[in-house]
C-alpha positions as CSV (number, residue, x, y, z in Angstrom):
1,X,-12.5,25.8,-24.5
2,X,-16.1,25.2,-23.7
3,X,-18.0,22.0,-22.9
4,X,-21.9,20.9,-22.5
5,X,-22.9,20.5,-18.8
6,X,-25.5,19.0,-17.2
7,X,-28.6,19.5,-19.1
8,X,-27.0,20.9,-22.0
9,X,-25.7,24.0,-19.9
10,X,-22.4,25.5,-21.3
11,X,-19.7,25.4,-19.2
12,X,-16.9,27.5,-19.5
13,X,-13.2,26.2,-19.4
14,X,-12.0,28.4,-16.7
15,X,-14.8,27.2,-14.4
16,X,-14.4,23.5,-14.6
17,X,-12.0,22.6,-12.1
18,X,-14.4,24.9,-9.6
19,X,-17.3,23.1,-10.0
20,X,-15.7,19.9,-9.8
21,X,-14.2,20.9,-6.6
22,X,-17.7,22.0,-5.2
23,X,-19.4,19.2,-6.5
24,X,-16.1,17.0,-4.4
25,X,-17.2,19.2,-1.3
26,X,-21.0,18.0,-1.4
27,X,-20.1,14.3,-0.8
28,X,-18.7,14.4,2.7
29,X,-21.1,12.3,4.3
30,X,-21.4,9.8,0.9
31,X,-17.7,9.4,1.3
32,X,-18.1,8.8,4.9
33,X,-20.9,6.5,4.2
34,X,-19.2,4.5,2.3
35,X,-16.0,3.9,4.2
36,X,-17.9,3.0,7.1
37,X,-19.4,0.2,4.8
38,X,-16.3,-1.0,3.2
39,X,-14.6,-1.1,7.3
40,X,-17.4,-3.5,8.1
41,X,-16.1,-6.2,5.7
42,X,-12.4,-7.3,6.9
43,X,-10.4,-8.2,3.5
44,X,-7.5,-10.1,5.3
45,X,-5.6,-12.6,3.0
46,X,-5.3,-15.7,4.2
47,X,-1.4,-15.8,5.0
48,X,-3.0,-13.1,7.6
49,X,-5.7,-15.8,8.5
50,X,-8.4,-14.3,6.6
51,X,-10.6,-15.7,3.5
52,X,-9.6,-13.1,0.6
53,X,-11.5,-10.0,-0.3
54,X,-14.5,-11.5,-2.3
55,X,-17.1,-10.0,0.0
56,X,-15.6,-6.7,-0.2
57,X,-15.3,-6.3,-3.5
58,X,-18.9,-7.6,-4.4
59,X,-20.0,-5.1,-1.7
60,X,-17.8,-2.4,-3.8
61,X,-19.0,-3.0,-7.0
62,X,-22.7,-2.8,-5.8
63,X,-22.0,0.9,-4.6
64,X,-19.9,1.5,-7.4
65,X,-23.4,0.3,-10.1
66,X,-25.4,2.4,-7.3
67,X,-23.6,5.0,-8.1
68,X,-23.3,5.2,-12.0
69,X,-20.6,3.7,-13.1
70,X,-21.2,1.2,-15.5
71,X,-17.7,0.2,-17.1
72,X,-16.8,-2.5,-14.2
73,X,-15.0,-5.0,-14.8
74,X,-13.9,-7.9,-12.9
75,X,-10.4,-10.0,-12.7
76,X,-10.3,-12.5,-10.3
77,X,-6.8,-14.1,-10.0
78,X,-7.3,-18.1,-8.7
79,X,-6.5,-18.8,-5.2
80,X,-8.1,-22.2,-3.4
81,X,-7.0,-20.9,-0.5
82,X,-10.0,-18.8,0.2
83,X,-13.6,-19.9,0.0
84,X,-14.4,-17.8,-3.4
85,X,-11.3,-19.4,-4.8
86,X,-10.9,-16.1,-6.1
87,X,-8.9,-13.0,-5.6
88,X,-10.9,-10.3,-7.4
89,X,-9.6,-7.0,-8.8
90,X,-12.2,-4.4,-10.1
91,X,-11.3,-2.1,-12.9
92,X,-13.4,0.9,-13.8
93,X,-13.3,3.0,-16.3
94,X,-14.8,6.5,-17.9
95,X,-13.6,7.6,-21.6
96,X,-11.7,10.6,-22.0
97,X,-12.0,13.6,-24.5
98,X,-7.9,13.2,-25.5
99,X,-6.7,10.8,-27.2
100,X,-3.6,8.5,-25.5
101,X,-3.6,7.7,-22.1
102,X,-5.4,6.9,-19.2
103,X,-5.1,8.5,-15.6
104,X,-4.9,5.5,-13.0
105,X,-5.4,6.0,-9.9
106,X,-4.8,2.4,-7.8
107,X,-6.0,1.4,-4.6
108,X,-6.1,-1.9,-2.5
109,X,-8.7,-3.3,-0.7
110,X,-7.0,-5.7,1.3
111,X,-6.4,-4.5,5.0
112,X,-4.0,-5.8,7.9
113,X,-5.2,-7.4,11.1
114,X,-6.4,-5.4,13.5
115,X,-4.0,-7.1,16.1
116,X,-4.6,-6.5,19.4
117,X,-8.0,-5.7,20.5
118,X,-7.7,-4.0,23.7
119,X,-5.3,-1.5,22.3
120,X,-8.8,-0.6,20.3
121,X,-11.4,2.2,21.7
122,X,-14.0,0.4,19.9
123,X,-14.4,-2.7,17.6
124,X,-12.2,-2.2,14.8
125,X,-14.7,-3.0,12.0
126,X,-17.1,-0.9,13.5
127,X,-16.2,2.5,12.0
128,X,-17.5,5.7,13.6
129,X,-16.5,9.8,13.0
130,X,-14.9,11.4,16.0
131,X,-13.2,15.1,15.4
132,X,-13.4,15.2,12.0
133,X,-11.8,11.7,11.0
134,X,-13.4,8.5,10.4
135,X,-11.8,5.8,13.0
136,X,-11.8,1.7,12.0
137,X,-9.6,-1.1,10.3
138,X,-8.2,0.1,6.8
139,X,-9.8,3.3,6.9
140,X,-6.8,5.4,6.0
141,X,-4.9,2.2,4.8
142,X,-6.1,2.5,1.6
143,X,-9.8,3.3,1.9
144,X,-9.2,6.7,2.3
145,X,-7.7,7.2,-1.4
146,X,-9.7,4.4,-2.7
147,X,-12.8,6.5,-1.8
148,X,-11.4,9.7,-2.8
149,X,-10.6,8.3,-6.2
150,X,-14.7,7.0,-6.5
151,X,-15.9,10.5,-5.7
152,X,-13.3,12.5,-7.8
153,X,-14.7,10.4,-11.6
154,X,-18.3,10.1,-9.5
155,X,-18.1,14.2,-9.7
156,X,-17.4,14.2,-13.4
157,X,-20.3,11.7,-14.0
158,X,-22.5,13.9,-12.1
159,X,-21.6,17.4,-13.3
160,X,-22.2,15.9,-17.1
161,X,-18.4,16.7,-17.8
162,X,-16.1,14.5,-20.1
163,X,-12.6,14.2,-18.2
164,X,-9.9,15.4,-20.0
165,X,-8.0,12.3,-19.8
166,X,-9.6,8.8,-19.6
167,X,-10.0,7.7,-15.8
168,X,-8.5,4.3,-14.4
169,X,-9.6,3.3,-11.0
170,X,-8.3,-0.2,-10.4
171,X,-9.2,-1.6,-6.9
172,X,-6.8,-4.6,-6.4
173,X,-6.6,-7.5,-4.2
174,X,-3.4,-9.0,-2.1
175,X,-0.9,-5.7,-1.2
176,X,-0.2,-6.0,2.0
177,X,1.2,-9.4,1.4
178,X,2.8,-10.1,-2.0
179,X,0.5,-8.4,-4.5
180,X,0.7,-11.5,-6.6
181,X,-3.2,-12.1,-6.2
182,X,-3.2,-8.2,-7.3
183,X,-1.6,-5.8,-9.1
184,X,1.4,-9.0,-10.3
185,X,-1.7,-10.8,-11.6
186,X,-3.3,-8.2,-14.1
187,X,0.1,-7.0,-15.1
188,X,0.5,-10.9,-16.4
189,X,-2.3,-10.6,-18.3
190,X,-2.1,-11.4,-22.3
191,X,-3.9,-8.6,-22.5
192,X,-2.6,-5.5,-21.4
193,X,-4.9,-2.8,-19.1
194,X,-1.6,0.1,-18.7
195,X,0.1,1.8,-21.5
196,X,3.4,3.3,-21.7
197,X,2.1,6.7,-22.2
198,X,-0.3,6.3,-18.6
199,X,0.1,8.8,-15.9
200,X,-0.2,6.2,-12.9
201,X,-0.7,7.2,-9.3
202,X,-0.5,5.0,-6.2
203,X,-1.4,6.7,-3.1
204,X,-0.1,4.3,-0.3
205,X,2.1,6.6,0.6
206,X,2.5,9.9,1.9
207,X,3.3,12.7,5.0
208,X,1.0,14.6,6.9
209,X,1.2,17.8,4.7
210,X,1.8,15.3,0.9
211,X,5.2,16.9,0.5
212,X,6.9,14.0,-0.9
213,X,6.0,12.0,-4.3
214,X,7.6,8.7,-3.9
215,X,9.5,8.0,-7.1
216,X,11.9,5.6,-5.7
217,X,11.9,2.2,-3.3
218,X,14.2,0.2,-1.3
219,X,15.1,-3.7,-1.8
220,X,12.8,-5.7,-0.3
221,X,14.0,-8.6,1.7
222,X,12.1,-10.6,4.6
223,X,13.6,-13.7,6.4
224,X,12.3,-16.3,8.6
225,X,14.8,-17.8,11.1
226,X,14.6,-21.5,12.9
227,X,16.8,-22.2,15.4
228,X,16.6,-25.5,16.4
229,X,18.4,-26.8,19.4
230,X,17.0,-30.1,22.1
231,X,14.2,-29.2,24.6
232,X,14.2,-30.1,27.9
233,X,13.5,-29.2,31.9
234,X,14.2,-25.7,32.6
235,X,15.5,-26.7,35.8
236,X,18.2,-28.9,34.0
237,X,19.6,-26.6,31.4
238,X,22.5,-28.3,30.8
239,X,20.7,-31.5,29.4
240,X,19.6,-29.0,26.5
241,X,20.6,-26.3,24.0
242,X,18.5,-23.8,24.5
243,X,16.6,-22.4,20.9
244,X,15.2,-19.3,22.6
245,X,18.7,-18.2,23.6
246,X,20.8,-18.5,20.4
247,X,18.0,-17.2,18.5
248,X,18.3,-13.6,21.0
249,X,22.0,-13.8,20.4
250,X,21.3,-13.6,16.4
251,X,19.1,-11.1,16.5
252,X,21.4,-8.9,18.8
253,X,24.4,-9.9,16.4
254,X,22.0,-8.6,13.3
255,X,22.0,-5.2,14.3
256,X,25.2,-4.8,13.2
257,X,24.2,-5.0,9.5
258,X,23.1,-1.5,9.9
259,X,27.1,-0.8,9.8
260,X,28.0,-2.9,7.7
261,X,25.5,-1.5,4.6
262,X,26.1,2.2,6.4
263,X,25.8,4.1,3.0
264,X,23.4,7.1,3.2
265,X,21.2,8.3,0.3
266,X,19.5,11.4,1.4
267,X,16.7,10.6,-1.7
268,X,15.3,8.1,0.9
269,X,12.9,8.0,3.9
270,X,15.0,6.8,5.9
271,X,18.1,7.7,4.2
272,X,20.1,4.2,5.5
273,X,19.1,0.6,5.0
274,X,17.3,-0.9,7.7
275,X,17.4,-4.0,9.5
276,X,14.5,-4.7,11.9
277,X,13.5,-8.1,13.8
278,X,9.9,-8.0,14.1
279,X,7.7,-11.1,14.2
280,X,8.1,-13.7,17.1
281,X,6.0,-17.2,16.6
282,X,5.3,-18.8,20.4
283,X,7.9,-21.8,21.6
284,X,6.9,-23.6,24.4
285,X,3.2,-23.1,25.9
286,X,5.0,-23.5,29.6
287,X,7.2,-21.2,31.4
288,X,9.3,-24.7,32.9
289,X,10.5,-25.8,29.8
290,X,13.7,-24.8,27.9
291,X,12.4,-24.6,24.0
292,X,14.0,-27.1,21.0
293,X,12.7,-24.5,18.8
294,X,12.5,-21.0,18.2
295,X,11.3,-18.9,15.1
296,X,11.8,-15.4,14.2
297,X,11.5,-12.7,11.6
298,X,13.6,-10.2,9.8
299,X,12.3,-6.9,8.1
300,X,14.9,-5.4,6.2
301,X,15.0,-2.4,3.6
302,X,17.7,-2.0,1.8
303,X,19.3,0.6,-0.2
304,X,19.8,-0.3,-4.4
305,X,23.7,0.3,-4.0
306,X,23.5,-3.4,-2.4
307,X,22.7,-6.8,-4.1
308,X,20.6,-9.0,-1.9
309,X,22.8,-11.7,-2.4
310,X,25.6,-10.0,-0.4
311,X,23.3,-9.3,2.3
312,X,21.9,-13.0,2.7
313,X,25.3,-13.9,2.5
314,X,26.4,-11.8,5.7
315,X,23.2,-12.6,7.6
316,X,23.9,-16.8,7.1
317,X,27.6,-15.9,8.1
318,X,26.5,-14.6,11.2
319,X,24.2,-17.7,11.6
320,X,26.9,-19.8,11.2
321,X,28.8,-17.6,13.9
322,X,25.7,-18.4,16.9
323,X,25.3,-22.4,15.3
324,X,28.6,-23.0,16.4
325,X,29.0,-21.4,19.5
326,X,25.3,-22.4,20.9
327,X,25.5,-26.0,19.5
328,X,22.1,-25.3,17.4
329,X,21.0,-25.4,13.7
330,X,19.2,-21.9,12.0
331,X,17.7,-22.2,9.0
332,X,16.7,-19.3,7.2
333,X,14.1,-18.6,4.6
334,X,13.6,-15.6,2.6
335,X,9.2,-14.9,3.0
336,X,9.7,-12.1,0.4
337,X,13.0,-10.7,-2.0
338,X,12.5,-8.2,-3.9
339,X,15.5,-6.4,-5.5
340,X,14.6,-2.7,-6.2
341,X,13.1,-1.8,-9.6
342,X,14.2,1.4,-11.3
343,X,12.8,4.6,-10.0
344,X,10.3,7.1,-11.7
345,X,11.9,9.5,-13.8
346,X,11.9,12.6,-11.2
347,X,10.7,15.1,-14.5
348,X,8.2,12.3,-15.9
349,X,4.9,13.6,-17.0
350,X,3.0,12.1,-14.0
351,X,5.7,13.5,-11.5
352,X,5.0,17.1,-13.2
353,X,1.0,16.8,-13.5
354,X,1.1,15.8,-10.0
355,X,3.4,18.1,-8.1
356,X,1.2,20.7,-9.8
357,X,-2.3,19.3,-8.3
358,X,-0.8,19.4,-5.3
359,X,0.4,23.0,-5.4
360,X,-2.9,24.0,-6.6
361,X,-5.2,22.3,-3.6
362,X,-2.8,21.9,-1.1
363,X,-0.5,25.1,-1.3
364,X,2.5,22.7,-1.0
365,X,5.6,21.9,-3.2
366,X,5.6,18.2,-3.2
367,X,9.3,17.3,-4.1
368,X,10.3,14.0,-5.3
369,X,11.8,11.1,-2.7
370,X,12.0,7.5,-2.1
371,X,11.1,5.0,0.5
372,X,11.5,2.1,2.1
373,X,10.0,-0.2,-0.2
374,X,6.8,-2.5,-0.3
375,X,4.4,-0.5,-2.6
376,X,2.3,-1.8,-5.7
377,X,4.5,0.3,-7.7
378,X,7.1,-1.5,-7.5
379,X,5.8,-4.2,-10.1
380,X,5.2,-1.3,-12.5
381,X,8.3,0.1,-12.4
382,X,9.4,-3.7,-13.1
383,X,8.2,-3.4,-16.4
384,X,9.0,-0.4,-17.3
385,X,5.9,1.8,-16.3
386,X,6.4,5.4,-15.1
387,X,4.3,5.0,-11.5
388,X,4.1,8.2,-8.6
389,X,3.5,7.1,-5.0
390,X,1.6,10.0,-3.7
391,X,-0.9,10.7,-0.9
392,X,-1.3,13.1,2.1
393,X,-2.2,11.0,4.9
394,X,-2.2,11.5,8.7
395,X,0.3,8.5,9.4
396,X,-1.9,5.7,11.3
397,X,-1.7,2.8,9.3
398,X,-1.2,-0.4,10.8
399,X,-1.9,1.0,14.0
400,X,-4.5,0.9,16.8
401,X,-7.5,2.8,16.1
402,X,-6.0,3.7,12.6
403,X,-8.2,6.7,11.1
404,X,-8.9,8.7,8.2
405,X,-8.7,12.5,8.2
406,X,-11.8,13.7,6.3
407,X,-10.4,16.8,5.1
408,X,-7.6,14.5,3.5
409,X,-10.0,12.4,1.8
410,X,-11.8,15.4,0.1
411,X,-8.8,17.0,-0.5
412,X,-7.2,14.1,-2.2
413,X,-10.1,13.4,-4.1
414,X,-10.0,16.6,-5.5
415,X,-5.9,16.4,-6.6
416,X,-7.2,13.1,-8.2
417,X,-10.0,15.2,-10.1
418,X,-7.4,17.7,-11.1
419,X,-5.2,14.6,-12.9
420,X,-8.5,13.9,-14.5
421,X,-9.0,17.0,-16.2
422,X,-5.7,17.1,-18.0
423,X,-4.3,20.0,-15.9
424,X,-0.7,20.3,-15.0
425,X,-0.6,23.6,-13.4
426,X,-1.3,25.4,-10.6
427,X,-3.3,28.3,-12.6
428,X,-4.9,25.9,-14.7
C-alpha cells in the first residue's frame, strides 16, 4: 500500500511506521516542554483539598490548538464543589482511513498530593530534567502517557499521514478518586463516545520493562472506621475509654483477614487479597489527653472469588469483637466498593494489537495479568467494553520526587503510534 506524504510525497507502506518513529524521536524536548507545563498546574480534586482540574485542562487544550489539533472537544461533568463548578474532560480526535473503530488511548489529568514536602528535593510543581527523567508532581502518574499519546497522533498530523485506525485521546478528570467526575460521567452520556468494536488502552499501569498488560482487577473496597469511646485526663485513664487504643486493637485484629480470604490466583499482582490500614485522621491536639475519638482507614484489594458482602461482614464482626471488650462504639463506612468487573478477554483484539507493539519497540513479550484494582478501566469493563491496562513505567507514582523516564515516554508514544497505524505485528 502506498499513501501521499507531506507535500504530496509518496510514501511507501513499508516505511511508515519508520518515519513515524523518527518523527516521535524529534520531540524530546517538546514532550519535555510540555510536561513541565502541565506539573506547574496541580489538578487535585477537592476530596484531596484541591479545586478540580479546570486550569489544567484549559492550559491543555491551548497546547493541544497550538499544536494542530482541531477536533477538541469538551465535557465538563457539574461539580459545585470546585470554583469552575466544572469537572472537564477533553476528547480529541483524528479520522482514520478504515472503517469501524477507534484506537483510544485514555489518560487523567488529575494528580495526588504531593504530601510531605521535605521528603521533596525541590518544589514538587516545579518540574526539572535530571539524568534523563523529568522529576515533579504527576509527571509519570499519568502525564507521562498522556503526553506520549499527544506526540504519537501529533506525528501523524505532522508527517501528512492518515492513521490507519481513527485516534481517541480522551484526557479525563477525577481518577485518583472515584472517576465519577471522569471516565463514569462520559460513559453516562446519552450519547455514546466508545464502540464495541474499539481497541481501548489505559496506560496507568505497568512494570519497569511493560511486561504485563493488565486485563484483570481486584474488588475494590475502602472503609473508614470511628471509634468512639469518652475523653478525658491522660493521667486518670480509668475515668475514660480510651478511642486511640481500641481502634490499634482493630487494626491489629484486621490483619487476620489476609487468612481468612487466603486464596491465591497467580493471574494477579499480588496474587492474594490484601488488607492494608493506611490513612490516620489526628485525635487530640495534646499529648495529656486520652482521645473520645479516633478515625482510621482501610485499603483493601480483594480477589473476585469473594463477595464484598462477606468481607464487610467479617470486618463488622470483628468490630463488634473490640466494642465489647474496650467498652467503645465503631462505626464503619465504606469511602469506595467496587465489586470487580469482568476481565479483558486475554486473545481480544486490543490484547493481540498490543502485545505485538510492544514486541516490536520494546523487544519484550508482554503477557497478560491482573492487578489490584482502582484503574479507569474498570468502568469499561462494567459495560461491557474490551479495555488493556498497559504502560512501561519506572514505578514512582505517588511517591516523593515521583519522575518520568524520558526514554519511556518516547518509547510509549511510539507503541501508541504503532496502535494507530492498524499494525498488529511485530514485522509489520
Amino acid at each position: 500500500m502506498m499513501r501521499r506524504g507531506t507535500k504530496g510525497q509518496i510514501v511507501v507502506d513499508g516505511d511508515l511506521f519508520e518515519r513515524i518513529s523518527k518523527r516521535i524521536d524529534s520531540y524530546e524536548s517538546d514532550m519535555v516542554a510540555l510536561q513541565i507545563g502541565l506539573t506547574a498546574i496541580p489538578a487535585l480534586a477537592p476530596e484531596n483539598g484541591g479545586d478540580g482540574e479546570y486550569k489544567k485542562a484549559r492550559y491543555l487544550v491551548e497546547r493541544l490548538t497550538q499544536m494542530g489539533f482541531d477536533n477538541i472537544r469538551r465535557f465538563e461533568a457539574p461539580d459545585e464543589r470546585v470554583a469552575f463548578a466544572c469537572r472537564p474532560n477533553i476528547i480529541v480526535t483524528i479520522p482514520g482511513e478504515k472503517r469501524g473503530g477507534t484506537v483510544w488511548i485514555i489518560t487523567h489529568v488529575d494528580v495526588v498530593p504531593p504530601g510531605e514536602p521535605t521528603l521533596w528535593d525541590h518544589d514538587p510543581y516545579e518540574g526539572y530534567v535530571k539524568g534523563g527523567r523529568i522529576y515533579g508532581r504527576g509527571t509519570e502518574d499519568n502525564q507521562q502517557d498522556l503526553v506520549a499519546s499527544i506526540f504519537a497522533a501529533k506525528a501523524f498530523l505532522d508527517e501528512g499521514i492518515t492513521p490507519g485506525f481513527s485516534v481517541g485521546l480522551a484526557f479525563v478528570a477525577d481518577e485518583e478518586t472515584s472517576s465519577k467526575k471522569g471516565l463514569v460521567y462520559l460513559l453516562g452520556m446519552e450519547k455514546k463516545l466508545f464502540k464495541k468494536d474499539d481497541l481501548i488502552l489505559v496506560p496507568d499501569f505497568g512494570d519497569e520493562e511493560g511486561s504485563m498488560i493488565e486485563v484483570a482487577e481486584k474488588s475494590l473496597l475502602w472503609l473508614r472506621f470511628k471509634t468512639v469511646g469518652v475523653q478525658c485526663h491522660a493521667s486518670e485513664p480509668s475515668l475514660g475509654r480510651n478511642a486511640f487504643t481500641a481502634a490499634s486493637h482493630l487494626v491489629t485484629k484486621l490483619g487476620d483477614l489476609y487468612h481468612i480470604f487466603g486464596k491465591i490466583d497467580p493471574l494477579y499482582r499480588p496474587p492474594t487479597s490484601t488488607f492494608e490500614p493506611t490513612r490516620k485522621d489526628a485525635n487530640v491536639p495534646n499529648i495529656n489527653t486520652i482521645p473520645g475519638d479516633d478515625i482510621f482507614y482501610l485499603d483493601c484489594r480483594i480477589l473476585p472469588d469473594y463477595d464484598l458482602v462477606e468481607v464487610m461482614s467479617r470486618v463488622r464482626s470483628m468490630a463488634d469483637e473490640v466494642e465489647q471488650e474496650f467498652d467503645v462504639s465503631i462505626d464503619i463506612v465504606p469511602v469506595q466498593a467496587v465489586e470487580a468487573p469482568p476481565p479483558t478477554d486475554r486473545d481480544s483484539p486490543v490484547v493481540k494489537a498490543l502485545a505485538g507493539a510492544v514486541r516490536k519497540i520494546y523487544g519484550v513479550d508482554a503477557t497478560p495479568g491482573g492487578i489490584g484494582g482502582g484503574t479507569v478501566a474498570a468502568p469499561l469493563r462494567e459495560k461491557g467494553y474490551q479495555v488493556a491496562v498497559w504502560s512501561r513505567l519506572g514505578g514512582v507514582a505517588h511517591q516523593p520526587n515521583e519522575n518520568c523516564i524520558i526514554s519511556n515516554m518516547i518509547g510509549n508514544a511510539k507503541v501508541f503510534a504503532h496502535l494507530f497505524l492498524g499494525r498488529t505485528g511485530e514485522n509489520t
